[in-house]
C-alpha positions in Angstrom: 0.0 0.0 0.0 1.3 3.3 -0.8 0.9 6.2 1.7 2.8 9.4 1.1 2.6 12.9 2.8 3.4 16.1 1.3 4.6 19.0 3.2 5.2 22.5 2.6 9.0 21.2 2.3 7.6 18.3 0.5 9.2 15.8 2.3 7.6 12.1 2.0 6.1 10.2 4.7 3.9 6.7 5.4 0.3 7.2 6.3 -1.8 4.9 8.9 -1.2 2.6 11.7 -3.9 0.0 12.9 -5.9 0.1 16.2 -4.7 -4.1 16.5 -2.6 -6.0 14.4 -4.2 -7.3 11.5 -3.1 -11.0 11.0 -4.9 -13.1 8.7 -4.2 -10.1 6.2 -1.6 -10.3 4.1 -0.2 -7.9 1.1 1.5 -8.9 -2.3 5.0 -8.0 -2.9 5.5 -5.5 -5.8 7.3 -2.7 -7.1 5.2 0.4 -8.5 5.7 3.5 -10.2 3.2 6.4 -10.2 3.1 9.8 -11.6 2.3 13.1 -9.6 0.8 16.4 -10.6 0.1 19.1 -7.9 -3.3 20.0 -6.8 -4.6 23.6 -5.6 -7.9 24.0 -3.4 -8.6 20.1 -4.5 -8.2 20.8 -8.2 -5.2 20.4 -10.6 -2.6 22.6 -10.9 0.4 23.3 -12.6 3.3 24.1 -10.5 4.4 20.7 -9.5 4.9 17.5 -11.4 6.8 14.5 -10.9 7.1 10.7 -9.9 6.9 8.4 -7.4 8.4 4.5 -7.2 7.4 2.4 -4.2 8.5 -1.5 -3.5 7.1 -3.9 -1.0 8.7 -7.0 -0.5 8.4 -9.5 1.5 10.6 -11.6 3.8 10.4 -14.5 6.5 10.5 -11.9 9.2 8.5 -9.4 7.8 8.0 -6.9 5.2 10.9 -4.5 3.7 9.6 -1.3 2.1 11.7 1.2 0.0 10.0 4.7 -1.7 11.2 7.8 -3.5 9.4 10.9 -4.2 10.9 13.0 -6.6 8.7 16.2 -7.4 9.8 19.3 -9.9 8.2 22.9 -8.8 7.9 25.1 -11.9 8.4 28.8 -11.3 11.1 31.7 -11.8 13.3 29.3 -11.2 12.9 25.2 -11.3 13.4 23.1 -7.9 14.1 19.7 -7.5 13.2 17.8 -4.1 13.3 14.4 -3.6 12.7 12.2 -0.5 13.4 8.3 0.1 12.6 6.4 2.6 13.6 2.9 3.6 12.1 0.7 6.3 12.0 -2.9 7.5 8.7 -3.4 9.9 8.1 -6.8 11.9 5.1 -9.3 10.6 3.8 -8.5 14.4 4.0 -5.2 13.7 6.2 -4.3 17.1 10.0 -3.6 15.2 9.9 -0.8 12.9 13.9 0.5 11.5 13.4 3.3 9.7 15.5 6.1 7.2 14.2 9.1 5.7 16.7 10.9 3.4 15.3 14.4 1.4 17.7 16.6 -0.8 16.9 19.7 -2.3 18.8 21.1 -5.6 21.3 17.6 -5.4 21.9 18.2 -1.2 20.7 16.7 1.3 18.8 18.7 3.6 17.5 16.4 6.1 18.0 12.7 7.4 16.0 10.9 10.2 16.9 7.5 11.1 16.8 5.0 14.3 14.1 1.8 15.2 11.1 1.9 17.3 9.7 -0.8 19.2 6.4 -1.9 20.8 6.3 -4.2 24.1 3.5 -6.6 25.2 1.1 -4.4 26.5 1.5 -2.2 23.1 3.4 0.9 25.0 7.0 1.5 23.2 9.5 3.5 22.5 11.4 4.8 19.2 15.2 5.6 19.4 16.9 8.0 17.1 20.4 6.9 15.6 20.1 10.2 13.8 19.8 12.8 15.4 21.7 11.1 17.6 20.8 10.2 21.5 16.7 11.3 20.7 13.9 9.1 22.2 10.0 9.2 21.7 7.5 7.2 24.1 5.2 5.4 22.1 1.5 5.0 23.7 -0.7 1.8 23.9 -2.6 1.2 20.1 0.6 3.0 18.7 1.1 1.0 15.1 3.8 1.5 12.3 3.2 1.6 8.3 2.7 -2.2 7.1 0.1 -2.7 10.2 -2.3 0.2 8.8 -2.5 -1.3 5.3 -3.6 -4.5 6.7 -5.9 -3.3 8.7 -7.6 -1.1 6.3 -8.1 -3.5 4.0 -8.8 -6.4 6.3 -11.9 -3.4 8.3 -13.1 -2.8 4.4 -13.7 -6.7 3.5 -15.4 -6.6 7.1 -17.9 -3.9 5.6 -17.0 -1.4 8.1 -17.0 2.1 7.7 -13.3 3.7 9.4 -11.4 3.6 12.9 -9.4 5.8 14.7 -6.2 4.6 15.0 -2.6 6.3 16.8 0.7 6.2 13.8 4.5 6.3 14.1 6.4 6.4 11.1 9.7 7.9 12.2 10.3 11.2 9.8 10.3 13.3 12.7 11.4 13.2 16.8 7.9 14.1 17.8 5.1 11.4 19.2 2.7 9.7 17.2 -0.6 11.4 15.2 -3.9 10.4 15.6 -5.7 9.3 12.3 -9.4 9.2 11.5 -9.4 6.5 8.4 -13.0 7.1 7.0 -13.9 4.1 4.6 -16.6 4.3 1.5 -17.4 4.1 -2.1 -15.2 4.4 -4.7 -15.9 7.4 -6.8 -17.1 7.2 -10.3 -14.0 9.2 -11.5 -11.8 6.5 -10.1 -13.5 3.2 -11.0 -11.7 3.2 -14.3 -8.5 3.7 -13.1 -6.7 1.3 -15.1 -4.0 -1.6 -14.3 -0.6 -0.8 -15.7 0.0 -3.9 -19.2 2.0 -6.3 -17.1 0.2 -5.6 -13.7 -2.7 -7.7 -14.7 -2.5 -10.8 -12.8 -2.0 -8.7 -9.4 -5.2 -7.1 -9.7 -7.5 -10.0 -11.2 -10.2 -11.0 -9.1 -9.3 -8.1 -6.5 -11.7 -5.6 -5.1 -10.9 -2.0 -5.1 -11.4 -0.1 -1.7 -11.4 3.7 -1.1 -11.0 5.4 1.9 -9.7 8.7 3.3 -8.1 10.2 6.6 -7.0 12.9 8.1 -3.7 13.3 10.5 -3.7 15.3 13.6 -1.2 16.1 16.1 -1.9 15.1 19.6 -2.5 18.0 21.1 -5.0 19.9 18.3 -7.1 16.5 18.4 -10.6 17.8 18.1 -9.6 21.4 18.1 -9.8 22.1 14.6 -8.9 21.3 11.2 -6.5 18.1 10.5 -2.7 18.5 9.8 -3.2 17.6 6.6 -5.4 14.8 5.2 -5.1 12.1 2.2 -7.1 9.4 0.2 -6.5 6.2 -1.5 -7.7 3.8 -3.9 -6.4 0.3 -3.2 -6.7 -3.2 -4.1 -7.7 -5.5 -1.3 -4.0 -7.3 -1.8 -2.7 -3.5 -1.0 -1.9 -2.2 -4.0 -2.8 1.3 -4.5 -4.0 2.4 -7.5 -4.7 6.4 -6.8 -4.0 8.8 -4.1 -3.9 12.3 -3.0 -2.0 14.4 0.2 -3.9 17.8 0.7 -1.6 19.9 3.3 -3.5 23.7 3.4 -4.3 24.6 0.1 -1.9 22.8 -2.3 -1.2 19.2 -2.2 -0.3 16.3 -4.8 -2.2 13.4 -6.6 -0.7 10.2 -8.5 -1.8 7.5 -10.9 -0.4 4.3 -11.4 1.4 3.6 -14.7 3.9 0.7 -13.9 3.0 -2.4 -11.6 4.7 -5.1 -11.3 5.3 -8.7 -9.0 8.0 -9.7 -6.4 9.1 -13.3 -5.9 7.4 -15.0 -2.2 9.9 -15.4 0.2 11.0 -19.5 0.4 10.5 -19.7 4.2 11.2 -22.9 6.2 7.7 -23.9 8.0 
């Protein structure tokens, strides 16, 4: 499932984490590309354009995820920003490591990196290798990237209609958000959105599922508009098909144009 964010400094980051683990659901290994346009008060715009590539594959352990965002903003004078991000999350959902690398014009301008852990009763804590010596406490129902897709899909195949739900991802030293996922039809505009030649067998059979959230930050919970909020067009093997990231007024949308499969880990039963 791909889940981006986009921030004023467009940085990239996962989207969800799931009130319990979700595991009978599981996700198909595959590599995607997807190409972005900017949006402005919900409609298309101009400015930005670019692409994004995202890879799930699976091992015995769990499930390694890589992702690059690279985005061009037109103007007096064109900017380039990427962002990639690389992380390895547990199949029980409690080990997350996590890297989150953004350059501007060629240089890097930021990097976040470290591991975060849940313990039995679902409290945790993250630990920052960069910067170096940080630490974030990690509340109960706190859940990392791989554990939202899964549940998503698995609460959509169950009929229901959202969940609020508590998300780490590690792209800043700050404590989880709190996500309202809001679950419904897909939208005429988006039934048709087409499977990439080559993708086919990944989709066949597969039900698509819509949903959208919005992010807040802890303490604003309630108080007012979300940080920002996104929505999604999946399969119900956790391949997403369309998307958009609405931060303010400006914001990004992408559409699939290359899917294809990973090889199943050989595990020893």
């Amino acid at each position: 499932m791909l889940n981006v964010r986009l921030l004023k400094s467009t940085s990239l980051m996962a989207a969800f984490a799931a009130v319990a683990p979700a595991a009978a659901q599981e996700l198909a290994p595959h590599r995607a590309v997807y190409v972005v346009s900017s949006l402005e008060h919900g409609k298309p715009g101009i400015e930005t354009s670019g692409t994004y590539a995202y890879e799930l594959r699976l091992t015995c352990d769990g499930y390694v995820i890589n992702q690059r965002l690279r985005l061009e903003a037109t103007g007096p004078r064109t900017t380039t920003s990427e962002q990639q991000s690389h992380m390895t999350e547990s199949r029980d959902g409690r080990k997350l490591q996590f890297e989150h690398r953004t350059t501007s014009g060629g240089r890097q301008t930021s990097l976040v990196k470290g591991e975060a852990s849940l313990g039995d009763g679902e409290t945790g804590e993250a630990r920052f290798s960069d910067p170096e010596g940080q630490t974030v406490a990690l509340p109960p129902k706190t859940r990392f990237p791989v554990a939202i897709a899964r549940e998503t899909v698995r609460r959509a195949k169950a009929g229901e209609n959202g969940f609020d739900a508590l998300f780490f991802f590690g792209e800043r030293v700050k404590p989880p958000q709190e996500v309202n996922v809001v679950i419904g039809r897909v939208p005429k505009r988006l039934a048709d959105v087409k499977i990439p030649e080559g993708g086919e067998a990944l989709a066949d059979g597969r039900t698509r599922i819509y949903y959208r959230a919005g992010f807040f930050d802890p303490q604003s919970r309630g108080a007012g508009e979300p940080v920002f909020e996104m929505s999604s067009v999946t399969l119900d093997n956790g391949i997403e098909l369309y998307g958009t990231h609405e931060e303010s007024d400006g914001g990004i949308e992408y559409r699939i144009t290359r899917l294809e499969p990973l090889p199943q880990p050989e595990c020893k039963k």
